[in-house]
C-alpha positions in Angstrom: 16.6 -3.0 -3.2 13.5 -1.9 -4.8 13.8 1.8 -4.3 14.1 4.2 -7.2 15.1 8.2 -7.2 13.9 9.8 -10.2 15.6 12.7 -10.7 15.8 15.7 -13.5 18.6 17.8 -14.1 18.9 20.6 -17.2 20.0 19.6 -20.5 23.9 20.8 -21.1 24.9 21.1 -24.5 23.0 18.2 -25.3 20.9 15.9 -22.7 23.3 13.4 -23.6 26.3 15.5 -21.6 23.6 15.7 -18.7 23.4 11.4 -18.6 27.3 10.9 -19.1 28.0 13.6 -16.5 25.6 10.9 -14.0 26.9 8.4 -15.2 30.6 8.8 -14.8 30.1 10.3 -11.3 27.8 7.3 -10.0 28.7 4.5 -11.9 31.7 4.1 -13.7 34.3 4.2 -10.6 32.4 4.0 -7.1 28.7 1.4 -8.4 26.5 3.7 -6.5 23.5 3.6 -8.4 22.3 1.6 -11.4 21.2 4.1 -13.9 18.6 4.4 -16.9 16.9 7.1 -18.4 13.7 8.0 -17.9 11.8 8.7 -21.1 8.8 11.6 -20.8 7.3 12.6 -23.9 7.3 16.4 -25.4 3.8 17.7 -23.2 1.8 20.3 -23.4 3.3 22.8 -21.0 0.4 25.7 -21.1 1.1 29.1 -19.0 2.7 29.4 -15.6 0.0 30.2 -13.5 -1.6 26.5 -14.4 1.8 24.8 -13.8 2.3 26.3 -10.4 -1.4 25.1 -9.5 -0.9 21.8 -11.2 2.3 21.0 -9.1 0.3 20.9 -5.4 -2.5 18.7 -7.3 0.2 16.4 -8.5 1.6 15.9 -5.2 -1.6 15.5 -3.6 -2.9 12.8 -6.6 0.9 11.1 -6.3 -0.1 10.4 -2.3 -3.4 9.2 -3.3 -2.7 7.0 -6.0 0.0 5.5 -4.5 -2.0 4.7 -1.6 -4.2 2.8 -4.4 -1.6 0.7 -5.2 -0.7 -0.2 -2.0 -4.6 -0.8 -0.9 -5.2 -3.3 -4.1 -1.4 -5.2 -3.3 -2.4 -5.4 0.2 -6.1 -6.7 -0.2 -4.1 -8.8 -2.8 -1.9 -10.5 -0.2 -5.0 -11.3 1.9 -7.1 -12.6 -0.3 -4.3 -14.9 -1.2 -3.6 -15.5 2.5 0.0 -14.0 2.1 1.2 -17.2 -0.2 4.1 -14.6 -0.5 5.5 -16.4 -3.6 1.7 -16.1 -5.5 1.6 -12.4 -4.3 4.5 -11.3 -5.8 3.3 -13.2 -9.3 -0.1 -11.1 -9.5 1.7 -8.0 -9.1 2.7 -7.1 -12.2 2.6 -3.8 -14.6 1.6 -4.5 -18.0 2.8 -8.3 -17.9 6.1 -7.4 -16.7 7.8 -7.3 -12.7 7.8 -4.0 -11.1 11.1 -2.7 -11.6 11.2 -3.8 -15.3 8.3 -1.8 -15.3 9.7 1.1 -14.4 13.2 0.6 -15.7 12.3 0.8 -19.4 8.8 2.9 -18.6 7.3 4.7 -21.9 4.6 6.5 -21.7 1.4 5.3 -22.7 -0.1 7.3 -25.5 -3.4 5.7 -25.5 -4.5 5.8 -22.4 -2.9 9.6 -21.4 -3.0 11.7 -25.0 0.0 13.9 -24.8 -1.9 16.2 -27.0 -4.3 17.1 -23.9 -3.3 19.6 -21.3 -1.5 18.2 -18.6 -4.6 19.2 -16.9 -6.5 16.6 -18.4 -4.2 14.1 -18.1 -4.0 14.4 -14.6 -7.7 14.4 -14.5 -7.9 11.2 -16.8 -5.7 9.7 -13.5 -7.3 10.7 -10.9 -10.8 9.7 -12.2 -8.9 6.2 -12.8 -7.7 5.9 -9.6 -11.0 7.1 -7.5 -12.7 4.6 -9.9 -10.4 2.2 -8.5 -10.6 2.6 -5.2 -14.3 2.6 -5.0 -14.7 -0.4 -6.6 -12.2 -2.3 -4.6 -14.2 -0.8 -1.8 -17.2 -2.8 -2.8 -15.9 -5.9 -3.8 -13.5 -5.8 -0.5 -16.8 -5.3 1.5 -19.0 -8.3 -0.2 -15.8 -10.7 -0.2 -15.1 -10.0 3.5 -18.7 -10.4 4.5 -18.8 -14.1 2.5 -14.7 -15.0 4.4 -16.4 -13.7 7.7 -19.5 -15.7 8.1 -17.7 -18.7 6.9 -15.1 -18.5 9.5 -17.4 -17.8 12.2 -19.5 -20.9 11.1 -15.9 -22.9 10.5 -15.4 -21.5 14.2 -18.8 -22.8 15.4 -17.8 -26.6 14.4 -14.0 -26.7 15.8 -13.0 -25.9 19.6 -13.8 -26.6 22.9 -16.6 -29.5 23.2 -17.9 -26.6 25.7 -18.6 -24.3 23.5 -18.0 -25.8 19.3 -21.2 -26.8 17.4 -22.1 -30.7 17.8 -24.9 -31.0 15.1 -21.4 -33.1 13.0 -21.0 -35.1 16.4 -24.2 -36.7 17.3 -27.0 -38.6 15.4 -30.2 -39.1 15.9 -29.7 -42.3 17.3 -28.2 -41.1 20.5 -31.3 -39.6 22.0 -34.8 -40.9 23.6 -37.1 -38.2 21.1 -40.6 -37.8 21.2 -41.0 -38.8 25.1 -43.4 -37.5 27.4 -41.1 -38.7 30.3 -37.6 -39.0 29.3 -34.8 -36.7 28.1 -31.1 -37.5 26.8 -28.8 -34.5 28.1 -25.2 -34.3 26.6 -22.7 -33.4 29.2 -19.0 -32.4 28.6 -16.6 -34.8 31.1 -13.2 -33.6 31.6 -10.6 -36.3 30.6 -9.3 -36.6 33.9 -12.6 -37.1 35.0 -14.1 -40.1 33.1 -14.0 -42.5 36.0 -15.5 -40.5 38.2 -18.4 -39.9 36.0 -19.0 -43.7 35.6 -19.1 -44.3 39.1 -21.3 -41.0 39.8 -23.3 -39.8 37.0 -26.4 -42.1 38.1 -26.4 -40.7 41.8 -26.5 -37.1 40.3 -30.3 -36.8 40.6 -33.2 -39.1 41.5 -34.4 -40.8 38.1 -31.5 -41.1 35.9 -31.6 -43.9 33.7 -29.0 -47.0 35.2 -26.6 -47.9 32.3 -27.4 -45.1 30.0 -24.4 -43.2 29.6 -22.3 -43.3 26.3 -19.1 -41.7 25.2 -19.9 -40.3 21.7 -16.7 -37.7 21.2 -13.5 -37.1 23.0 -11.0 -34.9 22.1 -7.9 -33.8 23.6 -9.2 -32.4 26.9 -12.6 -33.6 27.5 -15.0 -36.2 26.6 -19.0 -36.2 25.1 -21.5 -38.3 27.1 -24.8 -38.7 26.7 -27.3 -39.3 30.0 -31.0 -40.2 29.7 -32.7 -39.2 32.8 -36.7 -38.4 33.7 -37.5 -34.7 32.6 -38.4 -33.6 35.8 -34.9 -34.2 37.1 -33.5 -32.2 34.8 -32.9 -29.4 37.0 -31.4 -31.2 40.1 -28.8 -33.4 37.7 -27.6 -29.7 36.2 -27.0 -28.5 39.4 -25.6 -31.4 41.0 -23.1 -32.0 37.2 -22.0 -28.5 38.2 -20.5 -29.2 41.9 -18.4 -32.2 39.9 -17.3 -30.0 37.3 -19.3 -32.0 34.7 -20.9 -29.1 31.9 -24.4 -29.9 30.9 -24.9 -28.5 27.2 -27.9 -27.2 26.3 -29.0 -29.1 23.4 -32.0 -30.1 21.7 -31.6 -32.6 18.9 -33.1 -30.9 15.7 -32.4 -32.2 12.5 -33.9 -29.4 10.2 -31.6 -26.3 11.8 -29.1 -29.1 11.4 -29.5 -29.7 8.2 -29.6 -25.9 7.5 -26.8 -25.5 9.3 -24.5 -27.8 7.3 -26.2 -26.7 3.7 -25.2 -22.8 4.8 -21.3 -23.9 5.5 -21.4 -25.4 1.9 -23.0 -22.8 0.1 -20.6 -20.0 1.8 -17.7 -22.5 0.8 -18.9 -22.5 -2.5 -19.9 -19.0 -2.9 -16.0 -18.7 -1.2 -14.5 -20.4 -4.5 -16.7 -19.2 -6.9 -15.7 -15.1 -6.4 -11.9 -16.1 -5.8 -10.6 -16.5 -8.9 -13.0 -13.3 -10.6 -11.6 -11.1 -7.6 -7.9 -12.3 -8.2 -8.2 -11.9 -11.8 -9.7 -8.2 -10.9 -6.8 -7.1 -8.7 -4.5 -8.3 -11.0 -5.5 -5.9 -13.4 -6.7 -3.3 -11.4 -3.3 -3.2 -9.8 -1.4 -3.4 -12.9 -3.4 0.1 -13.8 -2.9 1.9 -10.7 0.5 1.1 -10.9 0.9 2.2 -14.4 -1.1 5.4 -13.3 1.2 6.2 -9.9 3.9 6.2 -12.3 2.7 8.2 -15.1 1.8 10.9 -12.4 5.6 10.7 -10.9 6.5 11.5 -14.8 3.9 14.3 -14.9 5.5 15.8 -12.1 9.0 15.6 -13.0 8.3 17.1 -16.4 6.2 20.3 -14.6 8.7 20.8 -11.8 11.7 20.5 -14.4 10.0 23.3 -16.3 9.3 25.2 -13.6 12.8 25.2 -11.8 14.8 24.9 -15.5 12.8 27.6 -17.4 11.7 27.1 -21.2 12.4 25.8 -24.2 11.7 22.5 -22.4 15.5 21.4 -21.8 16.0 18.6 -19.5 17.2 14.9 -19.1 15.2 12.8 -16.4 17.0 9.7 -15.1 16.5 6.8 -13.0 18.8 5.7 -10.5 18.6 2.2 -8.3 20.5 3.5 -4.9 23.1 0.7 -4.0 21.8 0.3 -0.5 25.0 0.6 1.2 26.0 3.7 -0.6 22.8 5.8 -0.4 24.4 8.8 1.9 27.4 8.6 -0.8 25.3 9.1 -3.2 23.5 11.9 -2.1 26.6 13.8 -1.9 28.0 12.8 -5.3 24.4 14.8 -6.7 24.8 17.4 -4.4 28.5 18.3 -5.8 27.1 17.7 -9.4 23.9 19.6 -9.3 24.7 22.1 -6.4 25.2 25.1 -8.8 21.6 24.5 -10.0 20.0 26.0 -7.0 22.4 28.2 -4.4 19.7 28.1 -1.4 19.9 24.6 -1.8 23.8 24.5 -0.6 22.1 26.1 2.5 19.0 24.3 3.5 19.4 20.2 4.1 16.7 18.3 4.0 18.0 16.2 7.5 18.2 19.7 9.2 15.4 20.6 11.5 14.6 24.4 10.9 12.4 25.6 13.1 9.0 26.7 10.8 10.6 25.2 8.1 9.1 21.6 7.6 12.0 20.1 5.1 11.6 16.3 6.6 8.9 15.7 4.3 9.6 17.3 1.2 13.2 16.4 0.5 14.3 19.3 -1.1 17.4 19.2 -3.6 18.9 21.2 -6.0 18.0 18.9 -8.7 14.0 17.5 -9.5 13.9 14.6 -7.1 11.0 11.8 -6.2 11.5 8.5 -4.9 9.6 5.6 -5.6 9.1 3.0 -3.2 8.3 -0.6 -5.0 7.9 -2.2 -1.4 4.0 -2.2 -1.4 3.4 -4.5 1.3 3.4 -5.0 5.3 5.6 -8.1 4.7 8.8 -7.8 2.5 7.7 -10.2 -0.3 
């Protein structure tokens, strides 16, 4: 279960009778959650006006760096070709798994000075994160390009013999070249179909070379034969290969575009390996700093809505709590009994309730500070 409510509620007494109270009415008889505290530092909490403001940009920056994460974890899983196992070891937060991450979070003075305005810090996040996203953008964009044209040549040289490149099947050996008179043409025999070509293929047209035929590639379906016939036949023998089924491909023997052909597949392969393992190395990090940031901003915003629903001095204890799957509506009820008293519209208004004009489904609304975060980033469960 990789789901986490992060919730605040006001400091009793102490903050320490706040995390007993949660924890003897979650864990110690019924094992509905698995609890830690959450540890946010003593911020700047500036005038109410800028709080009020700040709390609709926090919600709006949580949405967007969260769908950061999830864009650098998903381009993650296909540039590894969801190897599921590899995935889930390059998504990491500061060296450590997600939910250790989170578990024992502390906030990261460096990088977000709690002696700023929360203002600022959100701004130092969001520039982060845009940063981010633009520059997975760019590198998404050039890698994608490089997979795509290598793939299309990759598809060019397997397939149907009708349609699949042939410049790796024949040599130069297997055509009449450089004659005024005579032309080899390659034509695609079903397998069914091989003895019927023997006995037919030199009653196709006037002019076709006795004895000339050759199988040079058969694969499952259908076989590669090569016909040398007088040039101004070639028409007649198309039409009459086409009554018997037999496909004429058109194909001139060149071994320069051949050659070219073959040195592009290798230098896209190579070009393939040699931005792999910078562009792995790059979302490994970058993810690891989105992820840091999404979770620094759920902080920011459990510390501004605590203030603002709690009142000043700054008095409340924010905790962490793991759901037990099974118990999740049980749960819920447990912190509506505890917390109720907190917020006495809240006994009213339930979040599953559809209120006409009101639109609740989205926001969750409890009596108690409450955001959830969701560590399954990816399409597939990894």
């Amino acid at each position: 279960m990789t789901e986490f409510w992060l919730i605040s509620a006001p400091g009793e007494k102490t903050c320490q009778q706040t995390w007993d109270k949660l924890m003897v009415a979650t864990t110690r008889t019924n094992n509905l959650s698995t609890n830690t505290k959450f540890n946010i530092p003593d911020l700047k909490v500036g005038t109410l006006d800028v709080l009020v403001g700040l709390s609709d940009e926090l919600a709006k920056l949580d949405t967007f760096v969260e769908s950061v994460v999830k864009k650098v974890a998903q381009y993650m899983a296909d540039v590894l070709e969801d190897s599921r196992d590899k995935v889930q070891e390059n998504l990491l937060a500061n060296g450590l798994d997600l939910v250790t991450y989170i578990t024992r979070f502390q906030w990261d003075m460096a990088k977000y000075p709690i002696k700023q305005s929360l203002k600022n810090i959100s701004e130092i996040v969001s520039k982060q994160a845009m940063q981010i996203d633009n520059d997975l953008k760019s590198r998404a964009s050039a890698y994608n390009n490089l997979k795509g044209n290598l793939q299309n040549l990759e598809r060019k040289n397997a397939g149907s013999l009708l349609t699949r490149s042939l410049a790796d099947i024949v040599r130069k050996d297997d055509f009449v070249l450089d004659s005024e008179y005579l032309v080899t043409m390659l034509v695609v025999v079903p397998k069914t179909s091989f003895v019927d070509w023997q006995k037919t293929y030199e009653t196709l047209a006037e002019m076709v070379v006795p004895r000339s035929t050759k199988l040079l590639f058969e694969d499952n379906d259908s076989g590669l034969f090569s016909v040398t016939l007088f040039r101004k036949a070639v028409d007649d023998f198309k039409h009459k290969a086409r009554e018997n089924k037999f496909t004429v491909r058109d194909f001139q023997y060149n071994e320069e575009e051949m050659k070219a052909d073959k040195e592009e597949m290798t230098r896209l392969s190579t070009d393939k390996k040699k931005q792999f393992g910078p562009l792995v190395r790059w979302l490994k990090v970058n993810f690891s700093e989105a992820f840091i940031a999404w979770i620094h901003i759920k902080a920011l915003r459990v510390f501004v809505e605590s203030v603002l629903r709690y009142g000043l001095p700054v008095n409340f204890q924010a905790m962490l709590l793991q759901p037990n799957k099974k118990n999740m509506k049980k749960l819920r009820e447990v912190l509506y009994d505890l917390y109720k008293h907190l917020d006495s519209s809240a006994a009213i208004i339930d979040a599953s309730m559809d209120i006409p004009g009101l639109n609740l489904s989205q926001q969750e609304y409890y009596p108690y500070v409450y955001y959830k975060i969701d560590c399954n980033l990816l399409d597939f469960k990894v």
